[in-house]
PyMOL Python script that loads the backbone (N, CA, C, O; Angstrom):
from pymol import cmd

cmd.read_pdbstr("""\
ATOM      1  N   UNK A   1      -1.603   4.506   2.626  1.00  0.00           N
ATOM      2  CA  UNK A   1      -0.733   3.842   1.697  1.00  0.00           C
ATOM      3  C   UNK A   1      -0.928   4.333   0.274  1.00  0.00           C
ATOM      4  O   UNK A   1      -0.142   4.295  -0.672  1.00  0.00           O
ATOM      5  N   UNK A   2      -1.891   4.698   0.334  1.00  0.00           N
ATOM      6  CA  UNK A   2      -2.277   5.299  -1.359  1.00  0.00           C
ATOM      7  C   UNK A   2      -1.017   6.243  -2.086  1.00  0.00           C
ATOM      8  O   UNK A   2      -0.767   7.317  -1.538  1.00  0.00           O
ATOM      9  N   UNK A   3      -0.541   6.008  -2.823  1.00  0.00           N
ATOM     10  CA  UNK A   3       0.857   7.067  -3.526  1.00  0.00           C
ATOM     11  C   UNK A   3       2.219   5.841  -3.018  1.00  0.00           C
ATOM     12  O   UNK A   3       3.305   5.853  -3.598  1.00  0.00           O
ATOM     13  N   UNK A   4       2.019   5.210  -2.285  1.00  0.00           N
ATOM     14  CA  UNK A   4       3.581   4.959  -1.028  1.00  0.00           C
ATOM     15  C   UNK A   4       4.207   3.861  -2.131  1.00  0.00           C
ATOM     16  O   UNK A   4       3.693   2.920  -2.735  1.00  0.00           O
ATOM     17  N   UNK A   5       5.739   4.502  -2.103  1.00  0.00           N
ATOM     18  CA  UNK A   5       6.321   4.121  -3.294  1.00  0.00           C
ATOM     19  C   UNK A   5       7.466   3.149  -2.375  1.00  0.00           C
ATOM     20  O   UNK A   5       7.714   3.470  -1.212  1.00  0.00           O
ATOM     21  N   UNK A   6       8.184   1.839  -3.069  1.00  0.00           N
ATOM     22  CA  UNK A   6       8.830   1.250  -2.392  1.00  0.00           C
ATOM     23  C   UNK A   6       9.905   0.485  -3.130  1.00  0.00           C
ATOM     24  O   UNK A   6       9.605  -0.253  -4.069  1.00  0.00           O
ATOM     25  N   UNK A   7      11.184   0.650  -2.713  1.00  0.00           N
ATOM     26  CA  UNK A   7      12.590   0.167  -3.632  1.00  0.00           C
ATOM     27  C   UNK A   7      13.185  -1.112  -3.344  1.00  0.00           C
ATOM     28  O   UNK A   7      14.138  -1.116  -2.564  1.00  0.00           O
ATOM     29  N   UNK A   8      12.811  -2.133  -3.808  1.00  0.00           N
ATOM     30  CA  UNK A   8      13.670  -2.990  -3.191  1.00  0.00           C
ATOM     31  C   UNK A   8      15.434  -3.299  -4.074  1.00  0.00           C
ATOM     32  O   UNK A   8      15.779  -3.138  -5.245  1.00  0.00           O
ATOM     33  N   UNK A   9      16.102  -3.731  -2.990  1.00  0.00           N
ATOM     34  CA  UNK A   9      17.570  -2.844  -3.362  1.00  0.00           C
ATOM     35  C   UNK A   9      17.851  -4.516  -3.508  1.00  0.00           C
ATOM     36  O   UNK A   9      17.607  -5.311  -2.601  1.00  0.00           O
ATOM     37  N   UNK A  10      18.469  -4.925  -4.964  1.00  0.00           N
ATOM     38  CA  UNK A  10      18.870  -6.522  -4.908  1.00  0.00           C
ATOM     39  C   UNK A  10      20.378  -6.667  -4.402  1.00  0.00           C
ATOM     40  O   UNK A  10      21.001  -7.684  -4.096  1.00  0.00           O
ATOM     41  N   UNK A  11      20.693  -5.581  -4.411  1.00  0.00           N
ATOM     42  CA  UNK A  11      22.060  -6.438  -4.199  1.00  0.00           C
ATOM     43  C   UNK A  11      22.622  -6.109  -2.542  1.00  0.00           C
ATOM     44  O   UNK A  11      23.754  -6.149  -2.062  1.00  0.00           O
ATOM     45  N   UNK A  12      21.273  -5.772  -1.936  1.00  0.00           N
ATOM     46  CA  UNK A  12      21.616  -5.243  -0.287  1.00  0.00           C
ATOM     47  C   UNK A  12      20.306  -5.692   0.399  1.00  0.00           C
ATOM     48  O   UNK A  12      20.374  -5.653   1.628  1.00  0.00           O
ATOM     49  N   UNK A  13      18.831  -6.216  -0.245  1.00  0.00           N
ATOM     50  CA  UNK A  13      17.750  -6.746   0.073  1.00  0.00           C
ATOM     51  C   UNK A  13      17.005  -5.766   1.035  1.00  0.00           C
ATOM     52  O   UNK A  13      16.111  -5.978   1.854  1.00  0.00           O
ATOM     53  N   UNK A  14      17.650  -4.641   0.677  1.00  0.00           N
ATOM     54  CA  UNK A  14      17.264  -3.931   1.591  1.00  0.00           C
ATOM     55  C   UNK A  14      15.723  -2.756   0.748  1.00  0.00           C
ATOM     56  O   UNK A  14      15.701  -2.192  -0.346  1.00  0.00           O
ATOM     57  N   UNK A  15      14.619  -2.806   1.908  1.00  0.00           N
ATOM     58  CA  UNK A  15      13.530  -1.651   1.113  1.00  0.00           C
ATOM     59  C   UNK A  15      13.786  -0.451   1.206  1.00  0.00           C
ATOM     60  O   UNK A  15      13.962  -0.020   2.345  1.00  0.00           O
ATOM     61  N   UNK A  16      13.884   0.394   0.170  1.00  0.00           N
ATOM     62  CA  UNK A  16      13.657   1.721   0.659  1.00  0.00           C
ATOM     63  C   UNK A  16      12.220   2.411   0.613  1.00  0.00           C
ATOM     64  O   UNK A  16      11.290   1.931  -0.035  1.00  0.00           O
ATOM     65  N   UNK A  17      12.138   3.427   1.264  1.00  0.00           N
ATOM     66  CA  UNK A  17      10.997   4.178   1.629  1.00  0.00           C
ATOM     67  C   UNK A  17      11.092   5.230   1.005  1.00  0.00           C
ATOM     68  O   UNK A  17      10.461   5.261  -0.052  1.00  0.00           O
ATOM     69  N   UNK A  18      11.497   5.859   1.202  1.00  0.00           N
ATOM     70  CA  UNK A  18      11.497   7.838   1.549  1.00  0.00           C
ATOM     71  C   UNK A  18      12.089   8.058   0.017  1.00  0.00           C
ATOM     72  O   UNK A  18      12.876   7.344  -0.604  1.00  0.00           O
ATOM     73  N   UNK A  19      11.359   9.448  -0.432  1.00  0.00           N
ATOM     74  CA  UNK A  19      11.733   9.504  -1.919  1.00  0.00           C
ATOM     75  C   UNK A  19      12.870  10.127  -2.288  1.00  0.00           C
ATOM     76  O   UNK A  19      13.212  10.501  -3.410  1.00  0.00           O
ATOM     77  N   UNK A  20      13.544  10.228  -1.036  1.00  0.00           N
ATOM     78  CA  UNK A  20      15.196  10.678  -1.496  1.00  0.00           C
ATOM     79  C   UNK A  20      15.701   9.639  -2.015  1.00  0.00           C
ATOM     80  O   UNK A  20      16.192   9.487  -3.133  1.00  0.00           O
ATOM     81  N   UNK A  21      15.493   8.508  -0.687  1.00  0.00           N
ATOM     82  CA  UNK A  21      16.839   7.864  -0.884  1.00  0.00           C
ATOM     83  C   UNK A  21      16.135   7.179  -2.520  1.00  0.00           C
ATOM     84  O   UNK A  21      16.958   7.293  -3.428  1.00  0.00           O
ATOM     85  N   UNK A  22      15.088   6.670  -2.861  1.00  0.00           N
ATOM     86  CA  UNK A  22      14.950   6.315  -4.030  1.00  0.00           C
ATOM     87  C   UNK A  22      15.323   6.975  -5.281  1.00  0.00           C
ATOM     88  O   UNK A  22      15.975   6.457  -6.188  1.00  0.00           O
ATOM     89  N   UNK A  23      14.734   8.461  -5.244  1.00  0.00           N
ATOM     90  CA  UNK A  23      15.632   8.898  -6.199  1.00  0.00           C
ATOM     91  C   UNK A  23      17.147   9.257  -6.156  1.00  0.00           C
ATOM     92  O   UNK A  23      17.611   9.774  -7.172  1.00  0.00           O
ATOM     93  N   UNK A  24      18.052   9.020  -4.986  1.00  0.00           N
ATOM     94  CA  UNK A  24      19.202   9.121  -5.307  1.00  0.00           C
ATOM     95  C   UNK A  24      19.672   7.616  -6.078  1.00  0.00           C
ATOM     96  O   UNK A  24      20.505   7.446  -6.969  1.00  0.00           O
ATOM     97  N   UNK A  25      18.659   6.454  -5.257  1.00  0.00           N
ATOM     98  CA  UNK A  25      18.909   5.416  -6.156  1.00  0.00           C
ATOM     99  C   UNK A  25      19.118   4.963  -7.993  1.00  0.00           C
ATOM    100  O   UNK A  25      19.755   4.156  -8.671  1.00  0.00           O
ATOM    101  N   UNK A  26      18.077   6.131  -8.185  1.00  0.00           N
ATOM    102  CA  UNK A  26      17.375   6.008  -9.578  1.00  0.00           C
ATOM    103  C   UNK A  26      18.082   7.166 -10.641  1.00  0.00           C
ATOM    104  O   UNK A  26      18.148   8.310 -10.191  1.00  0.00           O
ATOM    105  N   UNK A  27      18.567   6.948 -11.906  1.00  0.00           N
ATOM    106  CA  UNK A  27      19.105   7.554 -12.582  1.00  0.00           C
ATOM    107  C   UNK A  27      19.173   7.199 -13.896  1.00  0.00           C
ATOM    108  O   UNK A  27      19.934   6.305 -14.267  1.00  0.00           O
ATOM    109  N   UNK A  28      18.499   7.768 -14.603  1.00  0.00           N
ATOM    110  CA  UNK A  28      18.424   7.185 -16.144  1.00  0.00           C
ATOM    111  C   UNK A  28      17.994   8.251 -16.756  1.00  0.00           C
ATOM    112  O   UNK A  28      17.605   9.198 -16.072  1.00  0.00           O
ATOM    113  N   UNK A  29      17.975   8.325 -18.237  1.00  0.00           N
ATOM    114  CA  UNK A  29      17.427   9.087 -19.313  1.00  0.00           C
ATOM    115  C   UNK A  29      16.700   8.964 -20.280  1.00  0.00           C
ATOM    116  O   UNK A  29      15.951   8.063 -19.902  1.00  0.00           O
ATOM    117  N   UNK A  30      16.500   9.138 -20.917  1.00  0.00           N
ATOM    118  CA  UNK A  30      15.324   8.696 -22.139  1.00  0.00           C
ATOM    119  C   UNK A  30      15.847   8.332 -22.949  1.00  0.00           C
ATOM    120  O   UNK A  30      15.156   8.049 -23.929  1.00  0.00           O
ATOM    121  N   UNK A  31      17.287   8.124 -23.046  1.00  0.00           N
ATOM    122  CA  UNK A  31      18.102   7.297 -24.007  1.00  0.00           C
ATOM    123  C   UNK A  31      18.078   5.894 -23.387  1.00  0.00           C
ATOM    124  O   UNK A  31      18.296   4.920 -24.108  1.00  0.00           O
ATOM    125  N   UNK A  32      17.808   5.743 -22.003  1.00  0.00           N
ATOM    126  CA  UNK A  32      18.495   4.812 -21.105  1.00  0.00           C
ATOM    127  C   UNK A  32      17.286   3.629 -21.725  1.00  0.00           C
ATOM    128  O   UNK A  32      16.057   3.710 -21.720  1.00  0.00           O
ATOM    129  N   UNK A  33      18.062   2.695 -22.166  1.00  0.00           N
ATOM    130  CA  UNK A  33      17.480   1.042 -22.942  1.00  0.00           C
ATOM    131  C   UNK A  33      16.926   0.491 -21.763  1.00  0.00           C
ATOM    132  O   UNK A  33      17.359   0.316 -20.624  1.00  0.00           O
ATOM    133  N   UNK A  34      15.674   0.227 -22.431  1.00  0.00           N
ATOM    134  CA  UNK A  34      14.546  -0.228 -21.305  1.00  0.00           C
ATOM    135  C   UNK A  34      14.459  -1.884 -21.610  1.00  0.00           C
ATOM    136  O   UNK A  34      13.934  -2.252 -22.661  1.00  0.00           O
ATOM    137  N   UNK A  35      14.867  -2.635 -20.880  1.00  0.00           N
ATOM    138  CA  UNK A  35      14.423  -3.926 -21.017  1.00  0.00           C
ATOM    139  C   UNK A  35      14.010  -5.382 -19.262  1.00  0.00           C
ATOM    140  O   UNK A  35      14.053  -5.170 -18.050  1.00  0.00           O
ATOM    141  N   UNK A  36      13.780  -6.256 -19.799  1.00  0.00           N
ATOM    142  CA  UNK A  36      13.605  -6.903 -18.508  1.00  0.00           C
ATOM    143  C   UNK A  36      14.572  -8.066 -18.863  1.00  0.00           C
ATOM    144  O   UNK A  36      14.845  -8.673 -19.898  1.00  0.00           O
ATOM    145  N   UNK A  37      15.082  -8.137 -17.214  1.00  0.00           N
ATOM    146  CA  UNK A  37      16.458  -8.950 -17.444  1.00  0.00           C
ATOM    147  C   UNK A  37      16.143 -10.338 -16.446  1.00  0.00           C
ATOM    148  O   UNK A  37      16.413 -11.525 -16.630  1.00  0.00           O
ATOM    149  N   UNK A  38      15.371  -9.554 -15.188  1.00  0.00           N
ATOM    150  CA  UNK A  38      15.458 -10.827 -14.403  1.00  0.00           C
ATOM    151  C   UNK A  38      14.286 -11.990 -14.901  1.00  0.00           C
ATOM    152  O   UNK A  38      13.299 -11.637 -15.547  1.00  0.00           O
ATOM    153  N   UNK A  39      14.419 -12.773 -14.689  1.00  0.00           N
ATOM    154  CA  UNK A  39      13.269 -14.061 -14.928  1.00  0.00           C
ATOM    155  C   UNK A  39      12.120 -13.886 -13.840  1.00  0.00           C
ATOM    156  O   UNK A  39      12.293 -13.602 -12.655  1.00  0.00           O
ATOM    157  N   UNK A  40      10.702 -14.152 -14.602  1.00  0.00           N
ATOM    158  CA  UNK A  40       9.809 -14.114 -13.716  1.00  0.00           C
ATOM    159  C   UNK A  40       9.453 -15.021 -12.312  1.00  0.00           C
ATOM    160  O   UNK A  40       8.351 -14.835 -11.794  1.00  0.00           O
ATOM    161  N   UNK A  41      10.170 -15.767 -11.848  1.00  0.00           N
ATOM    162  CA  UNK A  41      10.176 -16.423 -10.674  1.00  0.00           C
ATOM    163  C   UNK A  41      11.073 -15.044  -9.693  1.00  0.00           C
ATOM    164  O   UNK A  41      10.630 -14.467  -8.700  1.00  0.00           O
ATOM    165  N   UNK A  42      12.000 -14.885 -10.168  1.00  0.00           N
ATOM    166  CA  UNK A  42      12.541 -13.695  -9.339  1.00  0.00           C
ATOM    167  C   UNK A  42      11.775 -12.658  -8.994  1.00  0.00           C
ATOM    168  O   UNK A  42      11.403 -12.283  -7.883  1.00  0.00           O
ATOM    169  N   UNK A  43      11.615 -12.313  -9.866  1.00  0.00           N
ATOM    170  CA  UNK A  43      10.224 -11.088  -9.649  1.00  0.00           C
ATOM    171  C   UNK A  43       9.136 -10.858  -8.861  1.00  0.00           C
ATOM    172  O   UNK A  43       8.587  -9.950  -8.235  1.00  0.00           O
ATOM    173  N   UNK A  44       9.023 -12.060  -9.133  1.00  0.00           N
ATOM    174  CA  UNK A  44       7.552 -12.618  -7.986  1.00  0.00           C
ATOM    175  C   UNK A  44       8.103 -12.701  -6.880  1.00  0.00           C
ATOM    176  O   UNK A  44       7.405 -12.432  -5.902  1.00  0.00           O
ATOM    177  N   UNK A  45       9.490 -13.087  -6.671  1.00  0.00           N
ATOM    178  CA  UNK A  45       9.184 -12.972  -5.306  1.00  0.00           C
ATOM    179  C   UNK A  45      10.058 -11.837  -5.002  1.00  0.00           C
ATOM    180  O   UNK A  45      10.526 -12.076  -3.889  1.00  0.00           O
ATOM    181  N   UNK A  46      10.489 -10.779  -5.413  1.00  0.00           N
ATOM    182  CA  UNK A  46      10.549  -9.771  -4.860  1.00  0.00           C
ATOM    183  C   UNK A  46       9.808  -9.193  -4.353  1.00  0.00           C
ATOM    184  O   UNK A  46      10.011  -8.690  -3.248  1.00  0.00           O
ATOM    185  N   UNK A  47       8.363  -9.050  -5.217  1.00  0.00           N
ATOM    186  CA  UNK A  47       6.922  -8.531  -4.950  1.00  0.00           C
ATOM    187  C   UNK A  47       6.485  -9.004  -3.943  1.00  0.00           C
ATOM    188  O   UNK A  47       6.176  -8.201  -3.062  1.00  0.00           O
ATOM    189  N   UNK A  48       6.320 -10.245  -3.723  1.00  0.00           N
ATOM    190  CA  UNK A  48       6.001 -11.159  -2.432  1.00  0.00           C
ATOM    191  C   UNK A  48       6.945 -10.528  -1.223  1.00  0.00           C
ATOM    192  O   UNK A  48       6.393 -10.341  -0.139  1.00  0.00           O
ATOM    193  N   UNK A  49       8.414 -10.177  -1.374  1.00  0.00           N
ATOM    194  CA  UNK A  49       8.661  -9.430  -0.096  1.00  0.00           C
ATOM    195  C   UNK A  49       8.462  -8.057   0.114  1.00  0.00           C
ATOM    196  O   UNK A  49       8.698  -7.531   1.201  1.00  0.00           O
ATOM    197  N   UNK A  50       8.076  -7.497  -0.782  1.00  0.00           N
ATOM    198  CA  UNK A  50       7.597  -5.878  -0.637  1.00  0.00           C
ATOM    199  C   UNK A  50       6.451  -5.866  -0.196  1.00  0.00           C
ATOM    200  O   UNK A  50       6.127  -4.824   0.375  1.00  0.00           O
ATOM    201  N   UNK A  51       5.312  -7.092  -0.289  1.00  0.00           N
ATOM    202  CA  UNK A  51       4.268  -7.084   0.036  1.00  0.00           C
ATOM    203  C   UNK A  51       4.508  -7.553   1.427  1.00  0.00           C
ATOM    204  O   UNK A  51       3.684  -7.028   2.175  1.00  0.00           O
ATOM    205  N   UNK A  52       5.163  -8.185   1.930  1.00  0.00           N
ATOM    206  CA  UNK A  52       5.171  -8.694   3.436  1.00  0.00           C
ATOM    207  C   UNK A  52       6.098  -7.453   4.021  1.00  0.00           C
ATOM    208  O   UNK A  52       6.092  -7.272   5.239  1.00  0.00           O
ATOM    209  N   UNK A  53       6.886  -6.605   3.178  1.00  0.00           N
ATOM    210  CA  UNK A  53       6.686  -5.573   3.770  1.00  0.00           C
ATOM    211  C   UNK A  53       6.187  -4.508   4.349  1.00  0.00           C
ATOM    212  O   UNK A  53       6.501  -3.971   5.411  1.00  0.00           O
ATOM    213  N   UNK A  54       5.270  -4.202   3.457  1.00  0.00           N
ATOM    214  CA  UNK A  54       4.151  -3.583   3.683  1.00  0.00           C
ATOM    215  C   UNK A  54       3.270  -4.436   4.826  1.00  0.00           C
ATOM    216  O   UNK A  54       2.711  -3.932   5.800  1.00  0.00           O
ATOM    217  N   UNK A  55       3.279  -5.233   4.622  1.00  0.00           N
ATOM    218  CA  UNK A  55       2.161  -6.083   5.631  1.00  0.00           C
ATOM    219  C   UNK A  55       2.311  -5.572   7.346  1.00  0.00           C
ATOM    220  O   UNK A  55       1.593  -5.096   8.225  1.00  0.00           O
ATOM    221  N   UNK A  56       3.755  -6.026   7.149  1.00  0.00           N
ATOM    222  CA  UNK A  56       4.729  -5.669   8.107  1.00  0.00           C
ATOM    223  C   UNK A  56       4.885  -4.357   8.803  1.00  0.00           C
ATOM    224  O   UNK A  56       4.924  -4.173  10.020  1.00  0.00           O
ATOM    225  N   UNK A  57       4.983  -3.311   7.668  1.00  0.00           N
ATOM    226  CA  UNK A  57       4.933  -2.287   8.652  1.00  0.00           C
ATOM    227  C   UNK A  57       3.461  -1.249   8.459  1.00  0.00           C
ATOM    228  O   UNK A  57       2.714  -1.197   9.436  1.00  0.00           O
ATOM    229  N   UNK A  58       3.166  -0.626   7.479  1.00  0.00           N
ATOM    230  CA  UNK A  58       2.337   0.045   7.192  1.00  0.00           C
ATOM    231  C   UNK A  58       1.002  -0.631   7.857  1.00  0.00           C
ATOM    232  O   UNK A  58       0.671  -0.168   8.948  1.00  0.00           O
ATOM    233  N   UNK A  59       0.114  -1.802   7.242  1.00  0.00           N
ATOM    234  CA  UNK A  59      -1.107  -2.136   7.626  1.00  0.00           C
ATOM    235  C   UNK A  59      -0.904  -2.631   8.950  1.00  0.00           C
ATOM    236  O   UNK A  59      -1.927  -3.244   9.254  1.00  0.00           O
ATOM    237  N   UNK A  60       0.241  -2.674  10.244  1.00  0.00           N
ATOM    238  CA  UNK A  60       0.128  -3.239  11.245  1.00  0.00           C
ATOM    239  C   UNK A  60      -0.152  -1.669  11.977  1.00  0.00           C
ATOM    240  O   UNK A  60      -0.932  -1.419  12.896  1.00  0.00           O
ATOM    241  N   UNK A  61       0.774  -0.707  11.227  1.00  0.00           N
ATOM    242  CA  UNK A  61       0.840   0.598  11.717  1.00  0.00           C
ATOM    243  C   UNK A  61      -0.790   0.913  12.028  1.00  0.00           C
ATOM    244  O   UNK A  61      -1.380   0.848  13.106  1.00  0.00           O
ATOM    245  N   UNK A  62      -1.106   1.137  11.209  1.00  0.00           N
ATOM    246  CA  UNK A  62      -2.913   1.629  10.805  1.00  0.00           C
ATOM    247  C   UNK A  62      -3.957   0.758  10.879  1.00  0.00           C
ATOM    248  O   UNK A  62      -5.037   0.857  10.297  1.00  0.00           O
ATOM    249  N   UNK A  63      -3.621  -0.024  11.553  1.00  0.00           N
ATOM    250  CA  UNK A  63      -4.151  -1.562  12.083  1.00  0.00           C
ATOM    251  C   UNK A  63      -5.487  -2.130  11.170  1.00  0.00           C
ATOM    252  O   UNK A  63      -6.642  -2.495  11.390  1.00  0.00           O
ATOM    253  N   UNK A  64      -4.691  -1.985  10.158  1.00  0.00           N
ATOM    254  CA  UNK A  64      -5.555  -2.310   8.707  1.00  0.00           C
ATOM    255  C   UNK A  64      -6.149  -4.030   9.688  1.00  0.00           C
ATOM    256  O   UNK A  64      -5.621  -4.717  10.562  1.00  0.00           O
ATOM    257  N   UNK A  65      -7.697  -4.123   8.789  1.00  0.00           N
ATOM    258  CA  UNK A  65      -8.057  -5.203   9.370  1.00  0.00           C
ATOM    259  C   UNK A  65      -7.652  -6.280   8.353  1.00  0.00           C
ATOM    260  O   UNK A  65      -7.284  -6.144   7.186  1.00  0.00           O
ATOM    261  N   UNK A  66      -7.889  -7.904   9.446  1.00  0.00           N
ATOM    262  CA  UNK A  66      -7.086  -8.624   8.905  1.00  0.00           C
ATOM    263  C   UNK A  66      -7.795  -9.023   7.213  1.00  0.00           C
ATOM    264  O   UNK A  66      -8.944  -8.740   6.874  1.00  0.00           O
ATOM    265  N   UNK A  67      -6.932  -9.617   6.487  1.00  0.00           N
ATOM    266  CA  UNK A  67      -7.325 -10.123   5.051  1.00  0.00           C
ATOM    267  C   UNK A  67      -7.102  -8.814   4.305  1.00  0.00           C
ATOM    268  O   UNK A  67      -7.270  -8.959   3.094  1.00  0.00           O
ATOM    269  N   UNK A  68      -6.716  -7.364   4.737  1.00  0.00           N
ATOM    270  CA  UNK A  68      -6.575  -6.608   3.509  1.00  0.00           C
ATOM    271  C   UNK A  68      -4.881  -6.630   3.390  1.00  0.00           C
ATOM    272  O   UNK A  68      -4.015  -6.694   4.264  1.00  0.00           O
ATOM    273  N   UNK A  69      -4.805  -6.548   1.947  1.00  0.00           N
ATOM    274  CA  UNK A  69      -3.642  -6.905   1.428  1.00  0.00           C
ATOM    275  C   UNK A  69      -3.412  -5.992   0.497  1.00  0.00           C
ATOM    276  O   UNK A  69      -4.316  -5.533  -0.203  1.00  0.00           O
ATOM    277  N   UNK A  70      -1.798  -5.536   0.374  1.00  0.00           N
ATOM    278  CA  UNK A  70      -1.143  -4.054  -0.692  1.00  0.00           C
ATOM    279  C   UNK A  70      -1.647  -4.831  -1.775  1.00  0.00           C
ATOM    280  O   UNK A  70      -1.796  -6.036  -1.978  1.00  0.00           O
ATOM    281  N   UNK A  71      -1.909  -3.567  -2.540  1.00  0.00           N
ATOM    282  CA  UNK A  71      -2.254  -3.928  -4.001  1.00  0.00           C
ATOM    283  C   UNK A  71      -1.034  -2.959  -4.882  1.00  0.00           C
ATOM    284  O   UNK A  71      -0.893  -1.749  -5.063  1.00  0.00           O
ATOM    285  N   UNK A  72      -0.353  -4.053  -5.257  1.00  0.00           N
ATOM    286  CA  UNK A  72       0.692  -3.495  -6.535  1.00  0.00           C
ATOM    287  C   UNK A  72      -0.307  -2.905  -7.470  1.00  0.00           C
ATOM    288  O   UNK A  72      -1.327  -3.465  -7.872  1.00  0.00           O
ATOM    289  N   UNK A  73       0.131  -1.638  -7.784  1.00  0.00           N
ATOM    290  CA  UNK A  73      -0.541  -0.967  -9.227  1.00  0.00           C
ATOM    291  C   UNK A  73       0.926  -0.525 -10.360  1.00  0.00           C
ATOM    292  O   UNK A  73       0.700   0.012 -11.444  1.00  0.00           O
ATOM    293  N   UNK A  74       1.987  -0.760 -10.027  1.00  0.00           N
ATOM    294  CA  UNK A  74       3.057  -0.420 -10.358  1.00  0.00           C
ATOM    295  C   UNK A  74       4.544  -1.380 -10.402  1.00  0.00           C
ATOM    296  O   UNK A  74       4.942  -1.715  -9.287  1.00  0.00           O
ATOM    297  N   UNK A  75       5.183  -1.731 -11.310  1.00  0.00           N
ATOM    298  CA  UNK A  75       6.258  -1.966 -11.050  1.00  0.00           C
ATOM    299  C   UNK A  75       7.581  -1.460 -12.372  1.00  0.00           C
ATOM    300  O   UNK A  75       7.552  -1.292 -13.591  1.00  0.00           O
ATOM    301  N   UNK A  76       8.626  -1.363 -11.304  1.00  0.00           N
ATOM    302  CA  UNK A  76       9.394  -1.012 -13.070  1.00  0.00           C
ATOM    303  C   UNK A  76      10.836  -1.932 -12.374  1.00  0.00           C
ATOM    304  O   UNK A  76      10.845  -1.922 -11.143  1.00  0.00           O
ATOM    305  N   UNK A  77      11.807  -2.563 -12.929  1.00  0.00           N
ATOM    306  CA  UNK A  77      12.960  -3.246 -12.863  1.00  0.00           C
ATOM    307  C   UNK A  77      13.979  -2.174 -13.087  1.00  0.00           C
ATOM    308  O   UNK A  77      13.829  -1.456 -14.076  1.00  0.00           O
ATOM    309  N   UNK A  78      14.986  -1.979 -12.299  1.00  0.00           N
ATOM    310  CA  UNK A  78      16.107  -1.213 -13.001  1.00  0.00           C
ATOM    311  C   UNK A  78      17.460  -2.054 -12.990  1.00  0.00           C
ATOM    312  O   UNK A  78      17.643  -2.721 -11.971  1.00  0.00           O
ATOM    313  N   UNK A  79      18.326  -2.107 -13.874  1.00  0.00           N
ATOM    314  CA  UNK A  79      19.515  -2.631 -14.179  1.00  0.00           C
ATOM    315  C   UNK A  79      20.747  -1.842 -13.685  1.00  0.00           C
ATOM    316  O   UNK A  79      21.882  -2.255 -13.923  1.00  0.00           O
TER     317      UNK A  79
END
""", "prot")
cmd.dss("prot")
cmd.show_as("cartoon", "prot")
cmd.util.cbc("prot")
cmd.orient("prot")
């Protein structure tokens, strides 16, 4: 899991994986206005389902033992 990057898509709830489809998702510039829009109850639980994603597939994959849990080191919001 170390590097494994993950998209959650709000308006389809859907995760992405694979770094195509994310960067076809992703498109901005260094002009592009950086701010945070959603409220932090939302947030949290987006994280909360990326993490039961992960739970879900990756640590069942590699039969991570029980009690270890993804550790977010990263997040960014896009508009």
């Amino acid at each position: 899991m170390p590097g494994s990057r993950y998209l959650y898509d709000l308006t389809t709830g859907k995760i992405l994986e694979q770094p195509e489809e994310i960067v076809a998702f992703i498109h901005s510039t260094p002009e592009t206005p950086r701010r945070v829009s959603m409220a932090q109850p939302d947030l949290q639980t987006v994280r909360l389902k990326v993490e039961k994603h992960i739970k879900n597939t990756y640590l069942k994959q590699v039969q991570a033992p029980v009690g270890v849990k993804p550790e977010l080191q990263c997040r960014m919001e896009l508009n």
